[in-house]
C-alpha positions as CSV (number, residue, x, y, z in Angstrom):
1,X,-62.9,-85.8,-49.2
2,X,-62.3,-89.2,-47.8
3,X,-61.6,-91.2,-50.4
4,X,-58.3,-92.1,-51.7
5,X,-57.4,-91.7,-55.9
6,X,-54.8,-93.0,-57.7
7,X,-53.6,-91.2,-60.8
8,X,-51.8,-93.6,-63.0
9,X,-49.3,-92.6,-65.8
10,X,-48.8,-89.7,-63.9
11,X,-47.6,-87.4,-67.1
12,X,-48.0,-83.4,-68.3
13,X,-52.3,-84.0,-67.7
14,X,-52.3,-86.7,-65.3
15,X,-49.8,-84.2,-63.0
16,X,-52.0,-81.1,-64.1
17,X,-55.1,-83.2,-62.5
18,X,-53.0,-83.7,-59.7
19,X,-52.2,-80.4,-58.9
20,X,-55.8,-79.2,-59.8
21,X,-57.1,-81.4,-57.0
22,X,-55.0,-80.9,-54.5
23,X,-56.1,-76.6,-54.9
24,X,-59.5,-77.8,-54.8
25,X,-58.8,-79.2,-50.9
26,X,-58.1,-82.8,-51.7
27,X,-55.6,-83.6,-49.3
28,X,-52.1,-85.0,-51.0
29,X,-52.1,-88.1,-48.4
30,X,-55.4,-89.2,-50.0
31,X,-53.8,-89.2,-53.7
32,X,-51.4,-91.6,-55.1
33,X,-49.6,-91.7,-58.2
34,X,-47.5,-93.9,-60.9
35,X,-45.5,-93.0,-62.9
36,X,-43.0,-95.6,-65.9
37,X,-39.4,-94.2,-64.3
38,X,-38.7,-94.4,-60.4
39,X,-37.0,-90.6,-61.0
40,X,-40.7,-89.3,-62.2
41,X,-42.1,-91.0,-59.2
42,X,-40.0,-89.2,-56.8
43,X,-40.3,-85.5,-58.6
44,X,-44.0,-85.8,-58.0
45,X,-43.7,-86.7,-54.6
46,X,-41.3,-84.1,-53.9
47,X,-43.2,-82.0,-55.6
48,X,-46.5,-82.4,-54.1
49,X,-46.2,-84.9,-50.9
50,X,-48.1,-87.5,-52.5
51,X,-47.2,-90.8,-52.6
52,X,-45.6,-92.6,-55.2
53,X,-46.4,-96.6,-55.6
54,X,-46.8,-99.3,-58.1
55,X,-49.5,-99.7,-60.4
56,X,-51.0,-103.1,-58.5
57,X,-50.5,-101.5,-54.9
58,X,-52.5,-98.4,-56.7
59,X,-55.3,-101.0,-57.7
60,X,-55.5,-102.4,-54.6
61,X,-55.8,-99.5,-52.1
62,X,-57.2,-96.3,-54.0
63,X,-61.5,-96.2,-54.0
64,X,-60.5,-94.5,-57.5
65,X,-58.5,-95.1,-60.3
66,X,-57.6,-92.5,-62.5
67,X,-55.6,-94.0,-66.2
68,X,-54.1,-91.2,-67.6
69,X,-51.7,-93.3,-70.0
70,X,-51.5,-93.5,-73.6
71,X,-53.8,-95.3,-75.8
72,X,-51.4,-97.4,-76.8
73,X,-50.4,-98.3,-73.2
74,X,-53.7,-98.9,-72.0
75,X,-53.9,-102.9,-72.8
76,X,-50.6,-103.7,-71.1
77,X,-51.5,-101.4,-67.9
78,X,-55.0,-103.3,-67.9
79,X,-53.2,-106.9,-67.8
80,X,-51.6,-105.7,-65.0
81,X,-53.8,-104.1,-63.2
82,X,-57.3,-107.0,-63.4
83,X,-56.0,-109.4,-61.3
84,X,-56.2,-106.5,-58.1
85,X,-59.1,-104.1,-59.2
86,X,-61.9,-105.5,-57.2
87,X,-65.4,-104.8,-59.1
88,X,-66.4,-101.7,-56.3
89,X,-63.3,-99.8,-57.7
90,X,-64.3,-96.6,-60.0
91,X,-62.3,-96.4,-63.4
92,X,-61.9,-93.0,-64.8
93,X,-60.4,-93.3,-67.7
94,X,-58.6,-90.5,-70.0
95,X,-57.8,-92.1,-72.9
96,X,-59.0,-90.8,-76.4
97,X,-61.5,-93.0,-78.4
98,X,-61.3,-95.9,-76.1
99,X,-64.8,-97.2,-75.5
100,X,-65.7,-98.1,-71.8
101,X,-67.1,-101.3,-72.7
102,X,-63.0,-101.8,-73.5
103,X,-62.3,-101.7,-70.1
104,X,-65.9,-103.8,-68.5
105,X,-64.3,-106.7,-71.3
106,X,-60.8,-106.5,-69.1
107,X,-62.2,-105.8,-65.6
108,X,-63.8,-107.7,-62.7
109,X,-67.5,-108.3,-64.2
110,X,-69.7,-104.9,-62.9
111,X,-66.5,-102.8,-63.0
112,X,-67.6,-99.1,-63.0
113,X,-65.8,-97.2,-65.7
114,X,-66.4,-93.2,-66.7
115,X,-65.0,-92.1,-69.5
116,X,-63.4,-88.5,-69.7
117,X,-62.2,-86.6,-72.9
118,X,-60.2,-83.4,-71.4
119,X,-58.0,-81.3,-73.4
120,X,-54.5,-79.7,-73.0
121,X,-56.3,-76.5,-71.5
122,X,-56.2,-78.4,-68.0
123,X,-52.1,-77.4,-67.7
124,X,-53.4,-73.9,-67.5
125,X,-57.0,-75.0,-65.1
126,X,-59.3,-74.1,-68.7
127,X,-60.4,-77.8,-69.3
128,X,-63.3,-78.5,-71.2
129,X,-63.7,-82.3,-69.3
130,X,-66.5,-84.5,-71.6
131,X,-68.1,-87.3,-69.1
132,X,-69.8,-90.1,-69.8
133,X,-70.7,-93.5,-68.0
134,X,-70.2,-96.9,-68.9
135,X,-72.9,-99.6,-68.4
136,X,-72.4,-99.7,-64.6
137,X,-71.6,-96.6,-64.0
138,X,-74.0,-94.3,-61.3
139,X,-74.9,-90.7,-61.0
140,X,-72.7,-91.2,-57.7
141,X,-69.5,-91.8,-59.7
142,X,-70.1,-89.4,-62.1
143,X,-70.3,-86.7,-59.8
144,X,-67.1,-88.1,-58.3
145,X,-65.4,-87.7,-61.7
146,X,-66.8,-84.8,-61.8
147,X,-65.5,-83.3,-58.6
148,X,-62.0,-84.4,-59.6
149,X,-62.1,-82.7,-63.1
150,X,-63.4,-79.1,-62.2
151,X,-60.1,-78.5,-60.3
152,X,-59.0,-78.0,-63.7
153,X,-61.6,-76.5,-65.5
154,X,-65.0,-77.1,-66.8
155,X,-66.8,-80.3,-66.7
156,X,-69.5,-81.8,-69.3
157,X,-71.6,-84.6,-69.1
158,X,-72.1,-86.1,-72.6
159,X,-73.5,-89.5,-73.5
160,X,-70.7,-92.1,-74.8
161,X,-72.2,-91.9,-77.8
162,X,-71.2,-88.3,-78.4
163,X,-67.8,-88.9,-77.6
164,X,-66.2,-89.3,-80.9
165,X,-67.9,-85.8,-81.4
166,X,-66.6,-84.3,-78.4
167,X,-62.7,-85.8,-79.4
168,X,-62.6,-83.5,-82.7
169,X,-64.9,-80.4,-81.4
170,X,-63.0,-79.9,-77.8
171,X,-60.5,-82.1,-77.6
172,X,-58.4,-81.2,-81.1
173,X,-60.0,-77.9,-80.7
174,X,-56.8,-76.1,-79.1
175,X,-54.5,-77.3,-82.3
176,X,-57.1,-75.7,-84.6
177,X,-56.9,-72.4,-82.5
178,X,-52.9,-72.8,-82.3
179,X,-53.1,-73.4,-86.0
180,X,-55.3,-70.2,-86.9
181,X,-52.9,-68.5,-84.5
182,X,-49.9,-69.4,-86.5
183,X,-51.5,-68.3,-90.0
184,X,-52.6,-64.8,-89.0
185,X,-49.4,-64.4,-87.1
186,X,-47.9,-65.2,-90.5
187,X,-49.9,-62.6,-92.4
188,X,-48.9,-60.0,-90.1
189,X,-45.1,-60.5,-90.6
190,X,-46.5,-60.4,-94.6
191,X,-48.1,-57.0,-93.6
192,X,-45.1,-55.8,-92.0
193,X,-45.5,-56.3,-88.4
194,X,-42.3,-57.9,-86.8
195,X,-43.5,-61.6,-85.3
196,X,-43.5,-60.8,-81.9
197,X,-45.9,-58.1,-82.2
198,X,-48.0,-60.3,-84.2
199,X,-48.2,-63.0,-82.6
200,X,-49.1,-60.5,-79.2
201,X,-52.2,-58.8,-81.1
202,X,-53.4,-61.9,-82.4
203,X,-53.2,-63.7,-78.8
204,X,-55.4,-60.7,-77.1
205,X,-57.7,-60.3,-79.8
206,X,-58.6,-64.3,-79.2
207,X,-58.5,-64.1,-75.2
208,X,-61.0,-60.7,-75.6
209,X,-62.9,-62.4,-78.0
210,X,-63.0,-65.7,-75.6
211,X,-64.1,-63.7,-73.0
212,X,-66.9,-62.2,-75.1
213,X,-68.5,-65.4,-76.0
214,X,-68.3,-66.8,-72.5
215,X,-69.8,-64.0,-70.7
216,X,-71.7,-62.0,-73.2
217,X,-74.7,-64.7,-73.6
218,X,-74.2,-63.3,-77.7
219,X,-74.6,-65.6,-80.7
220,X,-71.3,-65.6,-82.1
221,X,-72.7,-64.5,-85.3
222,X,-74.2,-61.2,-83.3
223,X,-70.6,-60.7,-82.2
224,X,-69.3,-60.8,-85.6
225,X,-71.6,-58.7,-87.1
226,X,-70.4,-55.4,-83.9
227,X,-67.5,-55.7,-85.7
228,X,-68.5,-56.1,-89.4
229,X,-69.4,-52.2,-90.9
230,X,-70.8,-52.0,-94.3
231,X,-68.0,-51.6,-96.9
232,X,-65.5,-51.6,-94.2
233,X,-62.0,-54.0,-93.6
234,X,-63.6,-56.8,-91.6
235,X,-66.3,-57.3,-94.0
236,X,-63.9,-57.5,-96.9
237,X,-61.6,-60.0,-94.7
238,X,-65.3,-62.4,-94.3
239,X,-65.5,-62.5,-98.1
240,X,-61.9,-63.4,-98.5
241,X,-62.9,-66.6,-95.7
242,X,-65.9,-67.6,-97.4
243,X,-64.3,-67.7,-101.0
244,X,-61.6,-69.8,-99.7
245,X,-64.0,-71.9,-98.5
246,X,-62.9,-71.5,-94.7
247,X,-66.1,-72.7,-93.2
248,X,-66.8,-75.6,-95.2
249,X,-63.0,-76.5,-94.7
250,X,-63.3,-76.4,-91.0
251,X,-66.8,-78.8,-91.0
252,X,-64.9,-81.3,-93.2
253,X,-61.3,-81.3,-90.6
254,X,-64.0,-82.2,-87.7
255,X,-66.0,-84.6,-89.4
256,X,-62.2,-86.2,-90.4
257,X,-61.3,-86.1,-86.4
258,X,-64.5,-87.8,-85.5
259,X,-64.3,-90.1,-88.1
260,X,-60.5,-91.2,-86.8
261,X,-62.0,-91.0,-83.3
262,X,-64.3,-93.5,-84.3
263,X,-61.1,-95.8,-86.0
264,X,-58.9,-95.5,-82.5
265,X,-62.3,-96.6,-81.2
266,X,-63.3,-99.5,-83.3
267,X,-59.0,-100.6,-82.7
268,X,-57.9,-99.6,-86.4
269,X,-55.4,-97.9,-84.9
């Protein structure tokens, strides 16, 4: 891996990438990063030998350029940044519900830009990475996104047009999880379990049940139904669900995320 990458806005992902590539044999003299405060800057080269430069010397010397900032901070990082991007640069960026076309509208004419929606996962190398190229993008630079994203899990390619659906599926989907964590650890304290072993038999019982679906090749609704006996407690917990109307409640919270997605995207932010 000859090529040199610059992570800019190096925060809790863009330093999880970091450290995801350099496992994966990247060498830390080939990787540069930015970060807002000088003190950052020199943690993460302390930390993991890499140098530590400005955004325009990033621009100007990495083959890749990796913008891990906020959404918010992505127009004021561009204006810096055009006037030393040359057009044979590849833009990942790792913003949420900014379009790549927002980026070809900044950049030198022919900029290639990929787009990657990764989720909080990656601090723990169990990404779910969502790729998709802009209008001069390659299968070349979308395996290079690609090989820089599986150091921290697993990598999708999507078109940009599934995006927005990709945003509230995978990358909200931990906070639902967290969410459903918190309310059955909740119940448990109501059924008399103290919270701390609660909150440990929910946790196993959703890693197990992870690990099912992932390796089992099962439809989840087969899974389900191993557990589900006639007239027993986990068939009397589904009814409960469906009466509330859990399923149709968690259709309508997704279809809300991608709708926002689509806001951010559109700049009614």
């Amino acid at each position: 891996m000859t090529q040199k990458v610059a992570v800019l806005g190096t925060g809790k992902i863009g330093e999880a990438l970091l450290s995801g590539m350099i496992r994966g044999g990247w060498a830390p003299s080939d990787l540069l990063v930015t970060a807002r405060r000088p003190e950052r800057a020199t943690q993460l080269h302390e930390r993991y030998g890499v140098e530590a430069v400005s955004n325009a010397e990033a621009a100007k010397s990495a083959d890749t350029l990796i913008l891990t900032v906020k959404p918010q901070d992505m127009d004021s990082l561009l204006r810096e940044l055009a006037p030393h991007v040359p057009a044979d640069r590849l833009v990942i960026s790792g913003a949420a519900g900014i379009p790549t076309s927002y980026f070809e509208e900044r950049l030198a004419a022919g900029t290639p830009v990929v787009r990657v929606m990764t989720n909080t996962p990656a601090l723990v190398d169990e990404a779910m990475s969502v790729i998709s190229a802009g209008s001069h993008a390659n299968g070349a630079h979308l395996t290079r996104a690609e090989e820089i994203f599986s150091g921290v899990g697993k990598t999708l390619r999507v078109p940009e047009s599934q995006q927005d659906a990709c945003t509230a599926l995978s990358g909200s989907g931990p906070a639902y999880f967290y969410f459903l964590v918190e309310a059955m650890t909740d119940a448990g304290i109501l059924l008399g379990l103290p919270r701390d072993k609660a909150h440990d038999l929910i946790v196993q019982a959703a890693i197990g049940a992870a690990v099912m679906l992932r390796d089992s090749g099962e439809h989840p609704v087969k899974l389900r139904e191993n557990v589900t006996s006639p007239a027993g407690t986990t068939i009397n917990a589904i009814r409960e669900l469906e009466n509330h109307g859990v399923r149709a409640a968690l259709i309508a919270a997704l279809e809300a995320a991608r709708d926002r997605s689509r806001e951010l995207a559109s700049g009614n932010g």
